[in-house]
C-alpha positions in Angstrom: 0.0 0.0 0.0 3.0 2.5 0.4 4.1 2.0 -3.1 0.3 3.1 -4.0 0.6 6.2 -2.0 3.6 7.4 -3.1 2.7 6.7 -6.4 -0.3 8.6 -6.1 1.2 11.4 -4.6 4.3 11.5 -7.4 1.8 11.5 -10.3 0.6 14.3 -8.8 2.9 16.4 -8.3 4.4 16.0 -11.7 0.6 17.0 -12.7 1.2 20.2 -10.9 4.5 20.9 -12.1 4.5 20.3 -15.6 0.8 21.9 -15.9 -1.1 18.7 -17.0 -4.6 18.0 -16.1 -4.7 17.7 -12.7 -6.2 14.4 -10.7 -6.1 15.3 -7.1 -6.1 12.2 -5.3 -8.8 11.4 -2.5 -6.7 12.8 0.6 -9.1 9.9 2.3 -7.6 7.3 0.1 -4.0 7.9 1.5 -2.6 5.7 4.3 -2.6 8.1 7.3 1.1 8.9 6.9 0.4 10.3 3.7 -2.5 12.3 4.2 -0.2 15.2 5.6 1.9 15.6 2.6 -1.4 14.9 0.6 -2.6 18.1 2.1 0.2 20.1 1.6 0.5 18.7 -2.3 -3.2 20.6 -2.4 -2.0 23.7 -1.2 1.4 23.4 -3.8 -1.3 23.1 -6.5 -3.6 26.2 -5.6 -0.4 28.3 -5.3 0.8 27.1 -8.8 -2.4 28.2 -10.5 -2.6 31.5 -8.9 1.0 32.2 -10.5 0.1 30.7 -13.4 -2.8 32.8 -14.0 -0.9 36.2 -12.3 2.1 35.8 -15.1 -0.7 35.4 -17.7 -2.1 38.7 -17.0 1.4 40.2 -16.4 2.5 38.9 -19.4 -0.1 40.4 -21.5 0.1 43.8 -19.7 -2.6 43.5 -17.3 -1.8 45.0 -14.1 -5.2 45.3 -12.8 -6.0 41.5 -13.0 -6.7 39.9 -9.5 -3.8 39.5 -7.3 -2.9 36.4 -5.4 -3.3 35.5 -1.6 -1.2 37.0 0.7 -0.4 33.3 1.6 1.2 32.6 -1.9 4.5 32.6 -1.0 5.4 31.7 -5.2 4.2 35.0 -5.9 6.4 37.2 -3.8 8.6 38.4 -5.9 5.9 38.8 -8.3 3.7 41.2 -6.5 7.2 43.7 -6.2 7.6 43.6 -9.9 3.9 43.9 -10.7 4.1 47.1 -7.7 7.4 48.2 -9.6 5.5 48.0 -13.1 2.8 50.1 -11.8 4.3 52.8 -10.3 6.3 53.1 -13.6 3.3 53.3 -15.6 1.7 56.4 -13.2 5.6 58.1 -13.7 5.4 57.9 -17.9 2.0 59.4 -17.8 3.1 62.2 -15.6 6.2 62.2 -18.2 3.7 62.6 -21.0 1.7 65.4 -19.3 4.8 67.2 -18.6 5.7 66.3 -15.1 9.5 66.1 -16.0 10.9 66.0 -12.4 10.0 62.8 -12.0 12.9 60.1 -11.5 13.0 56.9 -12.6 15.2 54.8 -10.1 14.6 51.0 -11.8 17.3 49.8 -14.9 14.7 49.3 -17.0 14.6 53.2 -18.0 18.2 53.3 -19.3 18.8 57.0 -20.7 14.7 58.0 -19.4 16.3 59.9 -16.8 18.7 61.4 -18.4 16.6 62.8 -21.3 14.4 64.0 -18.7 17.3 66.3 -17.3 18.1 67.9 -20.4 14.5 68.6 -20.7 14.3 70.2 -17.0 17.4 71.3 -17.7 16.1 73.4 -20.7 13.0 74.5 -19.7 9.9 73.4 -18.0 8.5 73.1 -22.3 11.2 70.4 -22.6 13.4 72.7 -25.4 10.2 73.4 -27.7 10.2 76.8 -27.2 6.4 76.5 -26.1 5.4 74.3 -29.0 4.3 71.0 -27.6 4.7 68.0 -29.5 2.0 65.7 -30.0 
């Protein structure tokens, strides 16, 4: 009966990690032993697919798609950069409406900052003499 179990239990979490249709075994089906590390197999799973659907929406750009549980600890890191990549958005829209104090501190931005000094540096018009470019 061990050998069923951790079968079981293997076949699932290679389900989980190579994204295949998932069959959640019967937790009540596990020897006793198991039933633990059945549960926590369960948990693995729900985390997986609230970073897998999180990076979809990232990846496409959405960063007002549902966020994940504060319990996901796979999506840490994830929920700085998808901070990071909004607060960059709200600084290149007060870019483009002429807001050229504003400082870009991420590596991303390469010569942004820059260009943005020789604009201050200029002018509040950005060099255009008053003519704003559209």
């Amino acid at each position: 009966m061990e050998k069923d179990n951790c079968g079981m239990l293997f076949e699932y979490l290679k389900s989980i990690l190579y994204d295949t249709p998932i069959n959640r075994p019967d937790l009540e089906d596990l020897d006793e032993p198991y039933r633990r590390l059945g549960e926590g197999l369960s948990y693995l799973q729900q985390a997986v697919e609230e970073m897998l659907a999180y990076t979809a929406d990232l990846s496409k750009g959405n960063l007002s798609g549902p966020v994940p549980s504060r319990e996901n600890f796979l999506c840490v890191n994830l929920k700085n950069l998808h901070a990071s990549l909004n607060h960059l958005t709200w600084q290149a829209k007060q870019v483009a409406s002429g807001d050229y104090s504003q400082h870009v501190s991420y590596q991303l931005w390469g010569g942004g900052n820059r260009r943005q000094r020789q604009r201050t540096d200029a002018g509040s018009d950005g060099g255009t003499g008053g003519c704003r470019h559209v």
